[in-house]
C-alpha positions as CSV (number, residue, x, y, z in Angstrom):
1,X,-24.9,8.1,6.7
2,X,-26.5,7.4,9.9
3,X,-28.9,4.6,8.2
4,X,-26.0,3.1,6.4
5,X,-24.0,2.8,9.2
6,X,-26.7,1.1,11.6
7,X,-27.5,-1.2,8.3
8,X,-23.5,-2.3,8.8
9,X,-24.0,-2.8,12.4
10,X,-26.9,-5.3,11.7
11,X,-25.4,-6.8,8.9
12,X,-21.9,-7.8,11.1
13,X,-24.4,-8.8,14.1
14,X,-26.1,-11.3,11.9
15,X,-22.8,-12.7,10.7
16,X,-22.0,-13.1,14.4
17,X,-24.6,-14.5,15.3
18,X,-24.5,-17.2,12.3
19,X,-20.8,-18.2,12.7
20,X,-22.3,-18.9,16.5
21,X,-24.9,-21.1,15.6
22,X,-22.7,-23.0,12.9
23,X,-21.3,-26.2,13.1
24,X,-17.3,-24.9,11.7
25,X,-16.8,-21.7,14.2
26,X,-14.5,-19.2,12.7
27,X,-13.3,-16.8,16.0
28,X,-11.8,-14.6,13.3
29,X,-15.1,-13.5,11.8
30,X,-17.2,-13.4,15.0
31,X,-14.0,-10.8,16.3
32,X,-14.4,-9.0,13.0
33,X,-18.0,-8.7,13.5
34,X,-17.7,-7.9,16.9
35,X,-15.3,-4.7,16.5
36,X,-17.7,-3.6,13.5
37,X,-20.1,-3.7,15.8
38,X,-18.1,-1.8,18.7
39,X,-17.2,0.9,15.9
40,X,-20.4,1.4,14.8
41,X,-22.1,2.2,18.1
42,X,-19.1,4.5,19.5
43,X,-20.1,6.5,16.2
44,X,-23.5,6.3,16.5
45,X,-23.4,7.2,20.1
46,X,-20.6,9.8,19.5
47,X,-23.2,12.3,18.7
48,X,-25.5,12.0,21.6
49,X,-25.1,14.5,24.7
50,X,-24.4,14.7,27.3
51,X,-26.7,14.2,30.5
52,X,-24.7,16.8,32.8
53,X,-24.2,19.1,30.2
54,X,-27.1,21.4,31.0
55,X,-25.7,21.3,34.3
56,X,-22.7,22.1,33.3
57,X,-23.3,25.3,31.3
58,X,-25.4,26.2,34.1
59,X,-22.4,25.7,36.4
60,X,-20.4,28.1,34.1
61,X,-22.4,30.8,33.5
């Protein structure tokens, strides 16, 4: 899931990145792209921790 989802990412950067460099820009697609994009990476980074959070449980306990 984790590969599929970074393979989406790449794929709506490249479509960003094309509609940029094209002669007819279509805003609609780069925002589309764009919010993929933003999706994607809240996911992805979704699952990584914390930095504090060793300090916190140490604060706890």
């Amino acid at each position: 899931m984790k590969v599929f989802k970074i393979l989406i990412m790449i794929l709506a950067i490249s479509v960003a990145l094309y509609e940029q460099v094209s002669a007819e820009k279509n805003i609609y697609i780069v925002i589309i792209a764009i919010a993929v994009f933003m999706y994607g990476m809240m996911q992805l980074s979704a699952k990584t921790p914390s930095k504090n959070q060793d300090k916190e449980e140490q604060d706890v306990d």
